[in-house]
N, C-alpha and C positions, 0 to 999 in steps of 0.2 A: 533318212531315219524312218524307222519301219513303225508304225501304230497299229498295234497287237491286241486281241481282247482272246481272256483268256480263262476257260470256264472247268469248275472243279464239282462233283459230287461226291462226299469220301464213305466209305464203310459207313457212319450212325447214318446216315442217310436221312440228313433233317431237313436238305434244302441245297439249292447251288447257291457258288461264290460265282459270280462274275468280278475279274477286273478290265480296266484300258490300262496299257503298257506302252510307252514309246520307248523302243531299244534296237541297235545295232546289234543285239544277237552276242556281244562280249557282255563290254564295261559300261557303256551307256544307255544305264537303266531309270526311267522315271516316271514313277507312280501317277498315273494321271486319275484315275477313279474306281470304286469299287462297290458292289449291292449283293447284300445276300437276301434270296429270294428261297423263304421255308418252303417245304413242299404241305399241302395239306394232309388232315393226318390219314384219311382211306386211301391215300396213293402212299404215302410209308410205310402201310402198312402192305400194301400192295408190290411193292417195292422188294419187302422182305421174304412177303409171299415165292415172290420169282426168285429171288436169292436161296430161298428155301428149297423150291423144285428141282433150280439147278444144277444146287448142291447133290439134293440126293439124288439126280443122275449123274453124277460126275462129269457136269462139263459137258453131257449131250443135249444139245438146244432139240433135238427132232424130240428126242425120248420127252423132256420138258414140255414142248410144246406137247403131245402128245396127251399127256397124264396132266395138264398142267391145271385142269375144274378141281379135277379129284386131291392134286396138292395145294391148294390153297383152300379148300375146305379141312383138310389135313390139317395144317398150320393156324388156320383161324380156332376151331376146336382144341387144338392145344393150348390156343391163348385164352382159351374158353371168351370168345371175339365171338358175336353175331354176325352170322352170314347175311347179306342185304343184298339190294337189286346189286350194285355199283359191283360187288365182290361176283355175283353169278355171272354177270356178260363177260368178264376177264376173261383175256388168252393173253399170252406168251407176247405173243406179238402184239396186242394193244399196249399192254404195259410200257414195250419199247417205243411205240410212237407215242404213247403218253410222255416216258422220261423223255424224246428227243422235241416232243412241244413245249417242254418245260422250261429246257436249256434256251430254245428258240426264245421263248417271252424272255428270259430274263435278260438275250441280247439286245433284246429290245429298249426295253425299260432301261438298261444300260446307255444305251445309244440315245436316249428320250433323257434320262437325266445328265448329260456331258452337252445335249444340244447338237448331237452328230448325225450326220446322214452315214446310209452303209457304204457310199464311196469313200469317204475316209478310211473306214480302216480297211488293211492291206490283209489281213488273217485271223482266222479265228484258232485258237488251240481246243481242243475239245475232248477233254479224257472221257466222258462216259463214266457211264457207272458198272462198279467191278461187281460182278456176281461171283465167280469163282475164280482163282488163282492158284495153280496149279504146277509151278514154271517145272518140278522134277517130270511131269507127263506132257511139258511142253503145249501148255494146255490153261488159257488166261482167256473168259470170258466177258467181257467189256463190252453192256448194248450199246448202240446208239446211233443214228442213221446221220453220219455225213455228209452225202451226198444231198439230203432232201436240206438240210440245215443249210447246204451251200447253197441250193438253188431257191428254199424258200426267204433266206435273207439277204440273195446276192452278193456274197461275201467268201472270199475262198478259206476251208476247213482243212485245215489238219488233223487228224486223228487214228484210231490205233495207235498210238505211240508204241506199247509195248512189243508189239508183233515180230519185228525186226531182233528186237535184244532176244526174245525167247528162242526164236527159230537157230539163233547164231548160239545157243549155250546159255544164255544170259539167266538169269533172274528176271527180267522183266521188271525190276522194280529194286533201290528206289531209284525215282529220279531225277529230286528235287537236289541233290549234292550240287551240281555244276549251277544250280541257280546261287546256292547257298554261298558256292565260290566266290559268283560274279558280285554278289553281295556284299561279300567281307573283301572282298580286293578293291570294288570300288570307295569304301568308307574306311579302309585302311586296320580290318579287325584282325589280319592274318598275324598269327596265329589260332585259332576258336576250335571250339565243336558248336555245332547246331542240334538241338535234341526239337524234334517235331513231336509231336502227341495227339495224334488222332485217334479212331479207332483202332490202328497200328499204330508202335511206337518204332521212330526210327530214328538214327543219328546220322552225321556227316561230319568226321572230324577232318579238318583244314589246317594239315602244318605248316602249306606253302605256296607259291606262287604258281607251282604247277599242276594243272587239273590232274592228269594223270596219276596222279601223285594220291586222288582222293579217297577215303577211305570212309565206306558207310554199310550199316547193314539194319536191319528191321530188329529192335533190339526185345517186341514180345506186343503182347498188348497194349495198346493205351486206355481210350475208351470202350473198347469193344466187350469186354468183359462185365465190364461192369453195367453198361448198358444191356445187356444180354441177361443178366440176373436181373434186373429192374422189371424190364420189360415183361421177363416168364412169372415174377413174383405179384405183379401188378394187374397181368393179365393184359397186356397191351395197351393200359388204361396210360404208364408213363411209360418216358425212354429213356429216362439218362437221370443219373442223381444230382438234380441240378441244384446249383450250389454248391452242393458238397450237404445235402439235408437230410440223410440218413447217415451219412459216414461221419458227419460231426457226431450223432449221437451213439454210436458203435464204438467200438473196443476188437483190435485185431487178434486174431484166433491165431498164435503162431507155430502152431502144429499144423495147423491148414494150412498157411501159408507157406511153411517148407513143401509140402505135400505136392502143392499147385506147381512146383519147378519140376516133377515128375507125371503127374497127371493131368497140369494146366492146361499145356498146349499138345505138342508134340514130345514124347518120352526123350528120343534126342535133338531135338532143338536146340536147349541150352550148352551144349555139348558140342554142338557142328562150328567149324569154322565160318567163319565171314568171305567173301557176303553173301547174306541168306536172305529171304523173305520169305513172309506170312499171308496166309489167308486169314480173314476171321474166323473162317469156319472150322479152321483149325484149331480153336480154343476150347476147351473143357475146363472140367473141373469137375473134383469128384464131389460125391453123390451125397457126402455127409454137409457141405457146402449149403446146400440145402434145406437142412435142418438148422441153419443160424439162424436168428434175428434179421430181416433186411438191412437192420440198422450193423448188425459185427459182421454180414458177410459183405456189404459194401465197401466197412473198414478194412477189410481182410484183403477186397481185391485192391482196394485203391492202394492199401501198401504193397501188395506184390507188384503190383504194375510201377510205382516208382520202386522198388527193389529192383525187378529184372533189368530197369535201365541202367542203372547202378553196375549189376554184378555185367551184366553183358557187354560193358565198357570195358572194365575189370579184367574182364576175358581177353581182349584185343592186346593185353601185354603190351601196349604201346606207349610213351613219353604220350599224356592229356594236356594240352595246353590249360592256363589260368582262368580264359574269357571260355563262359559258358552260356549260350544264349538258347532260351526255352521259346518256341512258339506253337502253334495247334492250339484247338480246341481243348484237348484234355486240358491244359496247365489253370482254362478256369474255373475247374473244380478246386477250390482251395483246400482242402483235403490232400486232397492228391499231392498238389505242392507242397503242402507243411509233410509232407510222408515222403518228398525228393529230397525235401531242405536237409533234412535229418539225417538222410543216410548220405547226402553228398557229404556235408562238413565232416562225414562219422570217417569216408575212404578218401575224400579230395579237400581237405581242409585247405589247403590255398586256391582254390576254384572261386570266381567272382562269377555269381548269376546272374543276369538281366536276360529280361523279356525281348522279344523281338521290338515292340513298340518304345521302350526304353532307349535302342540303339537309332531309332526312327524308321527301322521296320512298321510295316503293318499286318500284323499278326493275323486279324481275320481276310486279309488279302491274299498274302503271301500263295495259298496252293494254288490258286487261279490265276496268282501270276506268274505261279512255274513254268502252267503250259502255255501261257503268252509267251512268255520268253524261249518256250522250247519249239513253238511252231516257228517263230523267226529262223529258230538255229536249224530247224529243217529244208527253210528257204536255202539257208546258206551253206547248204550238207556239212556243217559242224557237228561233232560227234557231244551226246550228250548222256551215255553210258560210255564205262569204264571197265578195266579189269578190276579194279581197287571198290567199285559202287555195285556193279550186278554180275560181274565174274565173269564176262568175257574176253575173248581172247584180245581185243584190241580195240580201241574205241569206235564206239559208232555212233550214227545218227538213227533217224528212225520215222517209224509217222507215214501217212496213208496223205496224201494230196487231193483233194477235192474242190476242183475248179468248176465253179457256177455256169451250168449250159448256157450256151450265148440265145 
């Protein structure tokens, strides 16, 4: 049996999940431990800074590194942010050895709280953090130095995961469905959907025992939206409306919110067949949005974002199993939840919801344990895209090898 550690930083980019995984790569999966480790706040912001540069070169790192002083004073002035020492010495390239000492500590702290040496575990999974995503230009920017992670922890890295699905047609994403499987197959929940809620909102519906079989697509925003209005409205003071403590006191705008399915994201997004994915950066929203209350346009997003789960399911014209199981960060906005509850019972009135933790999932685990489980299934060149999950033509495996110099 293979003992897997397996590290996630998603889009709000608050902090890494580390988990410990013991799994054969199928059915035998077991949670062994888990630490999420915030980032502080001049490196998130730091963070977005480079997600920002990247963005507006489209996915060219020279050109970013390049311009990369002048875009993050850029970005910090937009959030009307003070420039400081920390922010002037940034390049491109520190930010990246910064995120990949980050991931390093928390394997650390990992491995210090289970009482483990790094000869134990046999792999690390290590998605990185996404900056741009781009799969129609064949074009998925994900930092993060592998190599130095394997040799400065002694521990062999997998990573790029995406690399492989993009270059082959694929999506690149998602690719947490084949966990989702292994999941509901070994606690016996097949038939389900799995609805995730990050800064991207994405599904995995599971009719059967056959992966192949799986069907999931990024069904719009989760959090990213609405973190995104926070953050420009606040001035980078917050990130995310935590609680749910603006949107409790708002009221939805339901002319904006029609609006947003045309100007939210991508004009045809809602309209493309599956499987699709998202970037964040792909998100808008028009300009009147703006002129709300923090408090009605938080209401505004957080029901769109559970609305487009909704209708983008809807879309897939398929028989939806009963068992509905929610996990991600979004769903603990309570807001957002009471704004799913409503429009699920309103189109899926015999739909039963629970939480990942409900079914004995571990909800703040779960993405970290994807890529544990997905570095194993690389050992094992088990395929962990599909036609049915990122739209390629045959299932594949994926993922970059990184064996620790002797």
């Amino acid at each position: 049996m293979t003992l897997s550690i397996g590290l996630m930083s998603g889009t709000s980019m608050d902090g890494i999940d580390a988990a410990l995984l013991e799994t054969d790569g199928l059915h035998h999966i077991v949670a062994k431990g888990h630490l999420h480790c915030p980032y502080k706040a001049d490196f998130q912001i730091a963070l977005k800074a480079a997600e920002y540069s990247v963005r507006k070169h489209k996915g060219d790192l020279q050109q970013a590194a390049l311009h990369f002083k002048a875009d993050v004073a850029e970005y910090l002035s937009a959030l009307q942010h003070p420039m400081n020492n920390y922010y002037t010495a940034l390049s491109l390239g520190s930010v990246i050895d910064e995120s990949t000492r980050t991931h390093i500590n928390a394997v650390q702290e990992l491995l210090q709280q289970q009482q483990l040496k790094a000869s134990n575990i046999n792999v690390i999974g290590y998605h990185g953090q996404t900056l741009y995503h781009q799969p129609q230009r064949q074009c998925s920017i994900i930092i993060g130095d592998g190599p130095v992670m394997a040799n400065t922890l002694d521990i062999p890295v997998v990573y790029q995961f995406r690399a492989n699905d993009i270059a082959k047609g694929g999506q690149g994403a998602p690719f947490a469905p084949i966990y989702h499987w292994a999941l509901a197959k070994r606690d016996g929940l097949i038939p389900c959907l799995v609805l995730n809620c990050g800064g991207i909102a994405n599904a995995t519906l599971i009719s059967n025992d056959d992966p192949v079989q799986l069907i999931a697509l990024d069904t719009g925003p989760g959090n990213g939206l609405i973190d995104a209005l926070v953050r420009q409205k606040t001035n980078g003071k917050e990130n995310r409306d935590q609680d749910g403590h603006y949107g409790l006191a708002g009221t939805v705008n339901t002319a904006l919110l029609q609006r947003l399915y045309t100007h939210g994201i991508q004009a045809s997004f809602f309209t493309k067949a599956g499987p699709k994915s998202l970037d964040s950066g792909d998100f808008k929203w028009p300009v009147e949005l703006e002129y709300l209350s923090l408090e009605d346009a938080c209401r505004t997003l957080e029901a769109f974002t559970a609305d487009s789960i909704i209708q983008s399911l809807l879309h897939l014209k398929r028989p939806l199993p009963n068992l509905w199981i929610v996990a991600g960060g979004g769903w603990h906005n309570p807001v957002l939840l009471q704004e799913f509850k409503i429009r699920l019972a309103e189109h899926c009135p015999e739909a039963v919801l629970k939480t990942a933790d409900d079914i004995g999932w571990n909800a703040d685990a779960l993405e970290a344990q994807i890529f544990a489980y997905l570095a194993v299934r690389h050992l094992q060149q088990l395929p962990f895209s599909f036609p049915g999950t990122t739209g390629v033509a045959k299932p594949l495996s994926g993922g970059v090898y990184c064996a620790p110099c002797p």
